[in-house]
N, C-alpha and C positions, 0 to 999 in steps of 0.2 A: 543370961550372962553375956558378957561385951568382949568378945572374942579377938583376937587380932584382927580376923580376918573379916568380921562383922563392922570391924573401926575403919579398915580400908574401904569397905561399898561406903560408907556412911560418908564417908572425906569425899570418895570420888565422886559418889551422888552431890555431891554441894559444889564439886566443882562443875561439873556436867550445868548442875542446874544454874550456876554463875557464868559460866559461860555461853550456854545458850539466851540469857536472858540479854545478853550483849546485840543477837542478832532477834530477838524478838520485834523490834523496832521495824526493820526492813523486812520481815518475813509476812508479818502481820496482815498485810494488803493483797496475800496471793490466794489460789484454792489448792497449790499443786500442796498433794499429800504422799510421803513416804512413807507406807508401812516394811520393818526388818521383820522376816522368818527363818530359820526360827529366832528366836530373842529369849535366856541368850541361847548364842549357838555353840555347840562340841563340834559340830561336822566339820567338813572339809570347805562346806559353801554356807555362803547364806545368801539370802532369796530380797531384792530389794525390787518392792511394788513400788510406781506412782502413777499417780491417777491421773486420769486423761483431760483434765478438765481443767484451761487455762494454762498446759502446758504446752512451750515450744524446744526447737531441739539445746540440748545444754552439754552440760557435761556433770559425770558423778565426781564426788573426791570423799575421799575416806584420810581423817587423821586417827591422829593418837591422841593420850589427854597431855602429851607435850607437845603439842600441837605439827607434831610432822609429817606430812604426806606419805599414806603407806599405800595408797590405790586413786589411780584415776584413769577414767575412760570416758570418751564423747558420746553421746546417743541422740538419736532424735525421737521422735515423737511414735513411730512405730514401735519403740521399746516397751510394754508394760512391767513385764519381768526382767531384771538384770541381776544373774548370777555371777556370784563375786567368789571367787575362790580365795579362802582366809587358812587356810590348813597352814601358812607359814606365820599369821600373825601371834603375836604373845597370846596371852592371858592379859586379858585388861578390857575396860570400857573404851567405845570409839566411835567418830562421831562422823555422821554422814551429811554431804551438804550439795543439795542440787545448784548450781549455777546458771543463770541464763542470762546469756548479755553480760558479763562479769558481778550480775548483781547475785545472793545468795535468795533463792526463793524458797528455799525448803532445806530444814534442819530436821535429822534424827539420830537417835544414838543407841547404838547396837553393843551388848557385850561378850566376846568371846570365855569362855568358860576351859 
C-alpha cells in the first residue's frame, strides 16, 4: 500500500536523483568520495568521510531540497572524519557537496529521520 509518507520518499528520491544528475557532468572527473554515517540519521551528528585520494583543502556545504544552506565549514586535507551536528535540522533529505576551488567535486545525500 502507497502510504503518504512512502509518496513523499518516492517524490523526494526523484528530486534528489534530478538533481544530482545536474552536477553529474562536473563531478564525474574526480576520485574524492563521500561516505554519510549513519544514513539516515536520528542522532544528534552524522559522521561525513572523504577519501584521501585526489583531494585538496575545500570546504563542506550542506542544503535542503529547497536548496538553502543549512551547514558550511572549511577543511583541509587533514580532515578524514567531519562531524556535523544536525540535532536542529528538520526531518527531510539533504544534500552534501564538497567544493574545491569553487568547483563541486563531490555530491552526497544524507537523510535525517
Amino acid at each position: 500500500m502507497l502510504t503518504k509518507e512512502k509518496f513523499n520518499r518516492i517524490g523526494s528520491l526523484f528530486l534528489v536523483t534530478f538533481f544530482l544528475s545536474a552536477f553529474h557532468f562536473s563531478i564525474a572527473q574526480t576520485r574524492v568520495v563521500i561516505k554519510c554515517f549513519p544514513n539516515p540519521v536520528s542522532e544528534n551528528n552524522i559522521n561525513l568521510q572523504f577519501s584521501k585520494e585526489g583531494r585538496t583543502s575545500g570546504s563542506v556545504e550542506i542544503f535542503n531540497l529547497l536548496g538553502r544552506q543549512v551547514y558550511k565549514k572549511r577543511i583541509d586535507t587533514s580532515i578524514e572524519v567531519l562531524i556535523v551536528p544536525v540535532e536542529d535540522f528538520p526531518k527531510g533529505l539533504y544534500i552534501v557537496k564538497y567544493f574545491d576551488d569553487n568547483n563541486i567535486v563531490a555530491v552526497k545525500t544524507f537523510q535525517k529521520i
